[in-house]
Every structure is written in C-alpha cells, then in structure tokens.
C-alpha positions as CSV (number, residue, x, y, z in Angstrom):
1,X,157.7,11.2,143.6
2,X,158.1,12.5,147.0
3,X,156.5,10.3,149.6
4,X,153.3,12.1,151.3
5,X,153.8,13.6,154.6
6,X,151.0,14.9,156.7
7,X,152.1,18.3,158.6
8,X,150.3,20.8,161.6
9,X,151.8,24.0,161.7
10,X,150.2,25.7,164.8
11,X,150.3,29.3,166.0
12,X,149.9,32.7,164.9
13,X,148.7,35.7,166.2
14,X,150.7,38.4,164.9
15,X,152.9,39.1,161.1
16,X,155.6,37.9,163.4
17,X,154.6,34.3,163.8
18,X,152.5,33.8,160.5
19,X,154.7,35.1,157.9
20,X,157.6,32.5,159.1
21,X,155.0,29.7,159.7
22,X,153.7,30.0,155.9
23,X,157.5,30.5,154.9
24,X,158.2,27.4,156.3
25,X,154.9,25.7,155.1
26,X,155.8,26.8,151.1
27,X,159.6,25.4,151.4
28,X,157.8,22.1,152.8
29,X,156.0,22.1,149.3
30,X,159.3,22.9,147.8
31,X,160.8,20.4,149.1
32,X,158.0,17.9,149.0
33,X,155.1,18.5,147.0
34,X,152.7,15.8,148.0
35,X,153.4,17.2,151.6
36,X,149.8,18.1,153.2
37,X,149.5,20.9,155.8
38,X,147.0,22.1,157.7
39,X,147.5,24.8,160.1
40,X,145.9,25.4,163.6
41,X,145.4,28.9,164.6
42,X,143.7,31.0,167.2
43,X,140.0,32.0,166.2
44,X,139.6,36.1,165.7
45,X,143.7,36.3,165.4
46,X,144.9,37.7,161.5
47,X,146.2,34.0,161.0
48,X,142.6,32.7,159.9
49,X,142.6,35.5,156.8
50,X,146.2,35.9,156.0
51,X,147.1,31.6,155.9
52,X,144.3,31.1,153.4
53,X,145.7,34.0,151.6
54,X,149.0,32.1,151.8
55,X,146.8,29.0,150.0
56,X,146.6,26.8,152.7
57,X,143.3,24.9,155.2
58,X,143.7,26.7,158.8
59,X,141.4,25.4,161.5
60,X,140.7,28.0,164.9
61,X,140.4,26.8,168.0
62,X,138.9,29.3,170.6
63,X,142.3,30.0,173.1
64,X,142.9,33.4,174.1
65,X,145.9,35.0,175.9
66,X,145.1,36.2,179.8
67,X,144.1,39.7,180.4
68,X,146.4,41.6,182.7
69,X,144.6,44.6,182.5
70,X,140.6,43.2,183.1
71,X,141.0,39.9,185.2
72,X,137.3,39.5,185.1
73,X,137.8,38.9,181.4
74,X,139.7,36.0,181.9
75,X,136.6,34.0,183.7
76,X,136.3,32.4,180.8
77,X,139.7,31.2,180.5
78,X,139.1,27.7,181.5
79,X,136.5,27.2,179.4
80,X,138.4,28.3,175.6
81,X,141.3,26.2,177.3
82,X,139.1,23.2,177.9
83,X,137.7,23.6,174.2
84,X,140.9,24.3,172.6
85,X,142.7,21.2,173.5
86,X,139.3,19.2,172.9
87,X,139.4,20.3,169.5
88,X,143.1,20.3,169.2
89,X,143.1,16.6,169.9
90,X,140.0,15.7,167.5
91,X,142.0,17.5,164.8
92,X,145.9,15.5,165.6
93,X,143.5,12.6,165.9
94,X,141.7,13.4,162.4
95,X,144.4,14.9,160.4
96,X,147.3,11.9,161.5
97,X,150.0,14.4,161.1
98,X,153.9,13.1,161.4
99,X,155.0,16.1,162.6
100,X,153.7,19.3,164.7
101,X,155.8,22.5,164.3
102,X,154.7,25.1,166.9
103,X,155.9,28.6,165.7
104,X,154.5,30.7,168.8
105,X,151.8,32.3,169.4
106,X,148.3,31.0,171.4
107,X,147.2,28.2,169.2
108,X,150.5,26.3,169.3
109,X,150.3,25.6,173.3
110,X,147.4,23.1,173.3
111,X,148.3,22.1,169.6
112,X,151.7,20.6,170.7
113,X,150.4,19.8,173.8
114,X,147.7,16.8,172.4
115,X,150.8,16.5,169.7
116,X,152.9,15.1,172.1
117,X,150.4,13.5,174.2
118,X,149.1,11.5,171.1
119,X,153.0,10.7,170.7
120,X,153.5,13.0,167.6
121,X,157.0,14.1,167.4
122,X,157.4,18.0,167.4
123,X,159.8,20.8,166.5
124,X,159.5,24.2,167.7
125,X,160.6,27.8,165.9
126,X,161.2,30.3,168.3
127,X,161.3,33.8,166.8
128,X,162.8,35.9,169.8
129,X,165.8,36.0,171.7
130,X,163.7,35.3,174.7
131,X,161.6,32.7,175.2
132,X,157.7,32.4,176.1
133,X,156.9,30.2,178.8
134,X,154.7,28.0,176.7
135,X,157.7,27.5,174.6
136,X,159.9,26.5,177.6
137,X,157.3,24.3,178.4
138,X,157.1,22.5,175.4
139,X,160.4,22.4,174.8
140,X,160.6,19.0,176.7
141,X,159.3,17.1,174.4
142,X,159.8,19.0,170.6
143,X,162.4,17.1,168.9
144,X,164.3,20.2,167.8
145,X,164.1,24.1,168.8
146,X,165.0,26.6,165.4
147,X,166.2,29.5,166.9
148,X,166.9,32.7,165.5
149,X,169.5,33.8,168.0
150,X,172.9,32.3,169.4
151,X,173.1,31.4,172.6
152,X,169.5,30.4,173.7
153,X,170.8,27.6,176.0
154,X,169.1,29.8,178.9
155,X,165.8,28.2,177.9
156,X,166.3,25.6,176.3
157,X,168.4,21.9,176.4
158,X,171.6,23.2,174.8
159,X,171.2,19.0,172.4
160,X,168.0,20.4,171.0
161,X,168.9,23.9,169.3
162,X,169.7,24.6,166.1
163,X,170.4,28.5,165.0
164,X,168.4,28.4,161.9
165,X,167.4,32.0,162.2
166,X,163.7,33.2,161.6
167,X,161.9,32.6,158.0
168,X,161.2,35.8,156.0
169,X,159.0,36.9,152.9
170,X,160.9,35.8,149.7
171,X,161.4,39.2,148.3
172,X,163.7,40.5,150.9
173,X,165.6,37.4,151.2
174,X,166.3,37.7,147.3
175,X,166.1,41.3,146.6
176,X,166.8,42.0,142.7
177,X,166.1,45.9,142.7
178,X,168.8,48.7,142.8
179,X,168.7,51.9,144.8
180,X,168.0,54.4,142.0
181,X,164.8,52.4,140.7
182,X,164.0,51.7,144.6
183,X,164.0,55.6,145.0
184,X,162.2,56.4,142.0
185,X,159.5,53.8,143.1
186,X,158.8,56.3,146.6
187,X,158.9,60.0,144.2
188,X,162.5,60.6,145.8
189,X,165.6,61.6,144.6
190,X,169.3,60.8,145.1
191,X,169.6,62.3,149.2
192,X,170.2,60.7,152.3
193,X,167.3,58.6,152.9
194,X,165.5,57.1,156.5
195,X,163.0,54.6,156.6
196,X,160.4,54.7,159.5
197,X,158.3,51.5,160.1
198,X,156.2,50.7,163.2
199,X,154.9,47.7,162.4
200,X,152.3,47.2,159.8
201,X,149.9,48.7,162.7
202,X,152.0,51.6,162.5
203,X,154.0,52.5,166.2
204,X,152.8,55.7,167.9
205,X,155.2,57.0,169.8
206,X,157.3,56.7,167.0
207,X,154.9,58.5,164.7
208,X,154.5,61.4,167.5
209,X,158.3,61.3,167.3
210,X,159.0,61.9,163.4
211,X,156.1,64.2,163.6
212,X,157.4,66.7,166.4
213,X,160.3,66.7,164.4
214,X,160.0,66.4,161.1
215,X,161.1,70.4,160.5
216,X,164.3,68.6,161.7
217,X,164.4,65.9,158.9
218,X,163.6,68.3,156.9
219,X,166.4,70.9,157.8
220,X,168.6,68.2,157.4
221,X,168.2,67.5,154.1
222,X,167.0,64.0,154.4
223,X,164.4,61.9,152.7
224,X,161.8,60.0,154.6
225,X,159.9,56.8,153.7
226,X,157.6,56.7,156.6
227,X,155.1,53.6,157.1
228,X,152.5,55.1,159.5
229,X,149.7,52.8,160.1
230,X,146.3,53.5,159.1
231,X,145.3,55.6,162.0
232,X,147.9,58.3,161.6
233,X,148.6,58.7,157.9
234,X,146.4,61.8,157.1
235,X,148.2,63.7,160.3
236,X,151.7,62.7,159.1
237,X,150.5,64.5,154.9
238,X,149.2,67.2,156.9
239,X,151.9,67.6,158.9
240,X,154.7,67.8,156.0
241,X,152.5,69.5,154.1
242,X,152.4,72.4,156.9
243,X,155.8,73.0,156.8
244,X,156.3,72.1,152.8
245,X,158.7,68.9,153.5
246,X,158.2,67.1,150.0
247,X,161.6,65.0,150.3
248,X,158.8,62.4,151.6
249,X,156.8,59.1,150.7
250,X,154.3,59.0,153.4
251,X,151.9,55.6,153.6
252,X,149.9,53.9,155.6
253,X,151.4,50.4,154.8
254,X,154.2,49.9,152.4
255,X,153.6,46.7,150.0
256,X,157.6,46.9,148.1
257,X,159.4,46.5,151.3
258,X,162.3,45.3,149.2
259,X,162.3,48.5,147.9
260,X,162.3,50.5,150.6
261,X,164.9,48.9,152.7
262,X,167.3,49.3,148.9
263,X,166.0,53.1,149.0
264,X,167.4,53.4,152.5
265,X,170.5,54.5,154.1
266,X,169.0,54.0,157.5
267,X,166.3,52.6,159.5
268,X,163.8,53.4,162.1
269,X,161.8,50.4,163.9
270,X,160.3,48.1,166.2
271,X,162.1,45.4,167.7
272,X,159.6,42.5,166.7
273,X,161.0,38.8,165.3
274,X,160.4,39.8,162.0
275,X,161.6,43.2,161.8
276,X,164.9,42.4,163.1
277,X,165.2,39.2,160.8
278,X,164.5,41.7,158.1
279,X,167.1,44.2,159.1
280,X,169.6,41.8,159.7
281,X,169.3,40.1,156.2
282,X,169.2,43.8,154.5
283,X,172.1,44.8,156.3
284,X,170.6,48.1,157.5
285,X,172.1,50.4,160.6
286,X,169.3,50.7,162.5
287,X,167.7,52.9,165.0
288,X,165.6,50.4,167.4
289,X,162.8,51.7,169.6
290,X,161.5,48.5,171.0
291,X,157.4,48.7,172.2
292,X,157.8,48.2,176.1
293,X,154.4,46.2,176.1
294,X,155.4,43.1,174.2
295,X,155.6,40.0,176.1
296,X,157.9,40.1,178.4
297,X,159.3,42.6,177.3
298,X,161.2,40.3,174.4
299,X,161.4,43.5,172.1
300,X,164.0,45.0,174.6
301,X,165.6,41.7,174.2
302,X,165.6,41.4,170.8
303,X,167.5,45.0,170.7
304,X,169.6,44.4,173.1
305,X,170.9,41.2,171.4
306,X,172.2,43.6,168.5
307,X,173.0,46.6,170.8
308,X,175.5,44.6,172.9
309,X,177.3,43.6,169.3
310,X,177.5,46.8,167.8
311,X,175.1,45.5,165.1
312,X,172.5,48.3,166.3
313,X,171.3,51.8,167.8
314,X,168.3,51.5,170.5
315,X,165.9,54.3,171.6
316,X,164.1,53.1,174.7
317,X,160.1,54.1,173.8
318,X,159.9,57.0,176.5
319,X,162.9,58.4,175.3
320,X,161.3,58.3,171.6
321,X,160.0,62.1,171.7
322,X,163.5,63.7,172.8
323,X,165.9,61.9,170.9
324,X,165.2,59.3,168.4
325,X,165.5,61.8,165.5
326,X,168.6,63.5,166.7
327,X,170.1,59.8,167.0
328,X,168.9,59.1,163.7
329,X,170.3,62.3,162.1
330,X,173.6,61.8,163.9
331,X,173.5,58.5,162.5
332,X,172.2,59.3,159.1
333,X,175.7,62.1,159.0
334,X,178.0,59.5,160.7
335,X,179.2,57.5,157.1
336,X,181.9,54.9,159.6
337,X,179.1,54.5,162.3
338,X,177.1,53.1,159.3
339,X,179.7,50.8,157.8
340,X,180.1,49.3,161.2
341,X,176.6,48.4,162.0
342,X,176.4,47.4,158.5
343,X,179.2,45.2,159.1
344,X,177.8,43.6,162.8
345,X,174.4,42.8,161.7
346,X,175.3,41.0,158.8
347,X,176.8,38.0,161.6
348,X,172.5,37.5,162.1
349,X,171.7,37.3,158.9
350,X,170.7,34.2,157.5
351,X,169.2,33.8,154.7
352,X,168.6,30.3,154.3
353,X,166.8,29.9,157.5
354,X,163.4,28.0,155.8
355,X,165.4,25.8,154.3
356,X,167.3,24.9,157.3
357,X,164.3,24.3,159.2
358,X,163.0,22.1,156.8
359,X,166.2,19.8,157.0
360,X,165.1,19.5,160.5
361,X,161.7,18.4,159.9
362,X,162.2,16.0,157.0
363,X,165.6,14.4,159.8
364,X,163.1,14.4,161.9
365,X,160.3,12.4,160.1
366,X,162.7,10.4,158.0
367,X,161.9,11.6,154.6
C-alpha cells in the first residue's frame, strides 16, 4: 500500500506541454496508485478537453498570454492575473498538495507562484532548450528543474538540473510494429519513404512547400506520409491527384504515429518540445523547419541544439518554398548522411524520461 500523496500539475496550452504533463501524471499512478492529482490549466486552452480525456480533474483559471500584436487586448491583463492567482491560491489551499510540478505554459506561473508562497515545494519540466522567463523565474524556488537538453546552466542554477529529457506518448517510446506492416497500414509499398508533419495544426509554409513540389517527390520515386492539418487536406488530395502521385497517404491528423515514424526513412517537421523528443527517441534523420513565431523563437533553438551535433538538417521557414524538398530528396538519396544523423540523435534520446522525473518528485516528497 503506497502512502497517499496529493499532487498539482499545472500548465498546458499546447500538445507540447500536456502530453508530457499527463505522461508524468500516469507514471505517478504507476508508481503510486493512491497518488491524487489534480491539474491546473488555462481556461479556453486544449488542456481542459484533452486532461479529462487523459482521466484526470483539471481546474482553469482565467490567465492569458500578452498580445504583441493588439495591445489594447491586453487591458484586461491585470484583471485575469489578479483572478488567476486568487483562484490558484484557494485551490493549493483546498487541494493541500505536497508537491507542485509546473510543466510550462500560462497556468503554471501563478500556480507555482501561490505554491511556493504557501511553502509547497515545487519541481519544474522544462521542455525546450531555451527557457521562458516565467520559468527562469520560478526556478528560484522549484526544488528541481527536468530538462530535456544538456547544458541548460544558462538559465538555470547548474545544483538544480537534472537531464531527464521530455515525457512522450507510450507508443512511440515502446514501438512493437515493423516497417512492412507500418507501410501496409498507410496503402504504400516497399520505396523510399518521407514523413511530413506540421504539428497536429498542420504547418503552412510547409504544406505550400510539399505542395509546389510534390511533381518533385513524385519524380523521385518517393513515398509521402503527409500530416496536413484540417485546413489544407482537401488541397494537398487535389493536388496529387492533378498530377496522378498515388505513392501517397495524405491526412489531416495521423492517429498511428508509431507507425508512421517505422514507415519512414525520413522526416519533415517542426521544431516543437514534443516533436523533437519524438524524433530523437525514433532515431529519424530529420529535415527541421522550425515556425519563426514560437516564443522566443525556442523552435530555432531547439533545431539548432541538434544542427550544431550533426543529429539534424534545418530549413529556416522562409527558405521553406525554395529548398526544403530538394534538401529532403538529397537527404532521402544520401544512405551515409542518414546513418550519421541516425547515429547523433540517438545521444537525445531518452526513453525513460517519466520515470526519471518521477524519481525526482517522490526524493522530493519523501515517499
């Protein structure tokens, strides 16, 4: 019988910080089944449908990020602030947890905050290679910062980090398919295959990209898996259907991911926590294209962090429409190039990351 341990997990607004919050939330129930977790969220944010998905109690509290590009929106700022940690401090004061974990995103600022004001001890998980400023901030009084990339002493108190490496969705950590059934599964036969995904949002300007020059692709003799987004799936069928490309699994979301990164040779994408995490624990020579408007820029960073190892390729966005499919057919023809990437990224890869947070949390909390 595992003693009973109360637990806030706070943040959220995108797959990148929810899908390793409720990774880390499940290995807490692994670990300790009379564990009881409630997580704090950001009202309107995909972390209040996706968490009770996930089968767990998520509160929202009213916070909102500032808006560079309409600064009369932000009148209210104050206000949703003032609310949030009101309500963030009734629920650490409700809910008695013995342990916060902020895991980015604009719920876990005032969450920690009236954490470690109510003397609650705190560990942070930082997803990206470069850190927010609310999670510099709270740094000074988290217990422990999980990190998902070496070297992070930059922004944090080099005593505080551990390299845990960022959570990810059971099925890729474990994958138990093989390449022909993985192919099969897409309609696709035994060729050189690419992978495109964007984000479950899809990514537009690689989209525009694939799309300009798909007759390329297709002249090449490759296959394409190509994650689109809802908003530009019928234009990427029409689009291969006007020139007859069939070598193709073209979707607006892909639900096997596991399969798709065993079906592929190479891979297109974003630069976000989660992706990368992905890639690295695949092992998959990648084509980055990093989306410029992320904050501060961390995307870049996250790239760069496996560009400057050899563990990837980047395409800056701009330079998306000229060359990001000659780079990836290069790349796709280039068998060595492959093996070394292959061989680079694997160094990031780690696979036990959930449970190595959760060592921190029960040292922490003493159970």
């Amino acid at each position: 019988m595992s003693k009973q341990v109360n637990v806030i997990i706070s943040g959220g607004g995108t797959g990148g910080h929810i899908f390793p919050a409720v990774a880390i939330a499940n290995e807490i129930k692994a670990q300790l089944p009379e564990a009881n977790i409630l997580f704090v969220g950001a009202q309107g944010k995909m972390e209040m449908e996706k968490v009770p998905k996930a089968g767990y109690e998520i509160i929202g509290l009213p916070i909102a990020g500032i808006n560079r590009s309409n600064m009369v929106a932000n009148l209210s700022f104050p206000i949703k602030l003032f609310k949030s940690l009101w309500l963030a401090r009734k629920t650490v004061r409700n809910f008695k947890p013995d342990i916060a974990i902020g895991v980015g995103g604009y719920a876990s600022g005032p969450t920690l905050l009236m954490a470690n004001f109510m003397s609650v001890k705190s560990l942070i998980q930082e997803q990206n290679s470069y850190a927010g400023i609310t999670n510099k901030y709270l740094a000074k009084k988290a217990e422990k910062i999980c990190v998902a990339y070496p070297e992070m002493g930059s922004f944090f108190p080099e005593n505080k980090i551990v390299f845990t490496g960022n959570p990810v969705r059971k099925d890729i950590v474990d994958i138990e398919v093989n390449k022909e059934d993985s192919l099969e599964a897409f309609g696709l036969g035994q060729k050189p295959t690419i992978l495109v995904i964007g984000g479950s949002q899809g990514a537009r300007s690689i989209n525009k990209a694939i799309q300009n020059d798909l007759q390329k692709i297709k002249d090449s003799e490759a296959q394409l898996i190509w994650q689109t987004g809802k908003s530009f799936a019928d234009e990427a069928k029409q689009s291969a259907a006007d020139i007859g490309y069939t070598d193709c699994y073209i979707s607006d979301f892909i639900y096997e991911m596991d399969k798709a990164y065993t079906a592929a040779d190479i891979v297109i994408s974003r630069a976000g926590a989660l992706s990368v995490s992905e890639l690295c624990l695949t092992a998959k020579p990648s084509v980055l294209v990093p989306f410029p408007a992320a904050a501060e820029d961390h995307q870049t960073k996250n790239a760069m962090s496996l560009v400057n190892k050899q563990a990837a390729l980047m395409v800056e966005d701009s330079l998306a429409q000229e060359s990001l499919v000659d780079k990836s057919i290069e790349l796709l023809q280039n068998k060595e190039l492959q093996q070394n990437l292959t061989q680079n990224i694997k160094e990031f890869a780690k696979p036990l990351a959930a449970k190595e947070i959760v060592k921190e949390v029960r040292s922490i909390i003493g159970v």
